[in-house]
N, C-alpha and C positions, 0 to 999 in steps of 0.2 A: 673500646679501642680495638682495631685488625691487628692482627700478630704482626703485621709490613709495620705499623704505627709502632707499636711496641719494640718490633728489632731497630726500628731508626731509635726509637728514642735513648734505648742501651749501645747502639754501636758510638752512638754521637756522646753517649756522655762518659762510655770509655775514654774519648780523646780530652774530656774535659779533667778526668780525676788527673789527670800528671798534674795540672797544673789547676787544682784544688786551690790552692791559696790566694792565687791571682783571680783566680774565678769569684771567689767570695769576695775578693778585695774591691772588683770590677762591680759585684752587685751591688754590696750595700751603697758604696759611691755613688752609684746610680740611686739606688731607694732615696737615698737621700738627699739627693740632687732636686730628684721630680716630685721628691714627698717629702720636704722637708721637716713637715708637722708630726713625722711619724719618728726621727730622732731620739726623743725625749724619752719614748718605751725602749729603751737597745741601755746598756751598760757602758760608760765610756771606755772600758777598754774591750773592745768587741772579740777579740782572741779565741774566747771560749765560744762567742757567737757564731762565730765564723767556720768554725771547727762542726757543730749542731747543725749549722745550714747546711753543709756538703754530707755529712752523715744522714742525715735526715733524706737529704734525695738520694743520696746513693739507695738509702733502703728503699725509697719511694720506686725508684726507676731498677734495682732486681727482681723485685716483685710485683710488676705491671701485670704479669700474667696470671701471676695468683692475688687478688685483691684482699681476700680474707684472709692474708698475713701480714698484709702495711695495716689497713684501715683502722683496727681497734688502737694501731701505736700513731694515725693522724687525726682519728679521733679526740684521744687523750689530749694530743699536740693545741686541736680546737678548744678542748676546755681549758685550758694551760694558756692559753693565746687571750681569752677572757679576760682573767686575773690581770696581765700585764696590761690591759688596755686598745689590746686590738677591737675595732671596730669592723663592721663590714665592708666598710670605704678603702681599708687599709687590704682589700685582697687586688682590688684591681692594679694599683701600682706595685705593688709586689710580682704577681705577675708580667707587667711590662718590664720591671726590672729585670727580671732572669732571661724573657726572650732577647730583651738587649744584650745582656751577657754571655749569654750562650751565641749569638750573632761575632760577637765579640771575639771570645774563646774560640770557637768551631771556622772563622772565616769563609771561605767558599764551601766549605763542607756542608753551612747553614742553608739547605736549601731550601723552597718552598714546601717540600714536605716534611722536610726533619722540622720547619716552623709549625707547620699544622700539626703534626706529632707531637711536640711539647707545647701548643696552646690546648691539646684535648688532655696531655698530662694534668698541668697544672689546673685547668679546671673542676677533673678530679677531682685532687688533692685538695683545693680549695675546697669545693661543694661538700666534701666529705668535714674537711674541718667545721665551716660554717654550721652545718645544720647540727656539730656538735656541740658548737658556741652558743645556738641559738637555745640546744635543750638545755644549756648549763643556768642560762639567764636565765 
């Protein structure tokens, strides 16, 4: 990622932490709107869920610049995502979820580079978990 990639994706998701809760609330809806089969792995009362997801990116998106301070804790996150029953199939609608959300949260702030920005984020993040998933299995 450019450091221009990296400050859109920290300025853009400053404006998301106010409203943390609506953001998480905005995604899983979605996750589970376009993925419904992935329901079943989440806890019916998702609270603490929800709370993990925005922690989880917060750390993901302060340390874009330094990657060898997230990746050993989204590593982990991929072998942990195993157990529960994540599949591979389950990173693509996860991702469509959040760029909806964040669409959502950010309104005209969302532009076509703040999208391009967190599509090269979350690919990361994904690629880093997955191939930690993949040596778990």
């Amino acid at each position: 990622m450019t450091p221009e990639q990296i400050k859109r994706v920290q300025d853009s998701f400053a404006k998301v932490r106010p409203i943390a809760g609506t953001a998480a609330d905005l995604f899983y809806g979605r996750l589970f709107e376009i993925a419904p089969q992935v329901r079943a792995l989440f806890p019916e009362d998702m609270a603490e869920q929800k709370q993990k997801l925005m922690a989880m990116l917060g750390l993901a998106v302060a340390n874009l610049a330094h990657p060898g301070t997230v990746v050993p804790a989204l590593q982990d996150l991929g072998r942990k995502h195993v157990a529960y029953g994540t599949q591979a199939a389950h990173y693509e609608p996860v991702g469509a979820a959040l760029l909806w959300t964040l669409e959502q949260g950010l309104g005209p702030d969302f532009t076509p580079e703040v999208r391009e920005a967190w599509t090269e984020t979350y690919a990361l993040v994904a690629r880093v978990m997955q191939q930690a998933a993949a040596e778990a299995a």
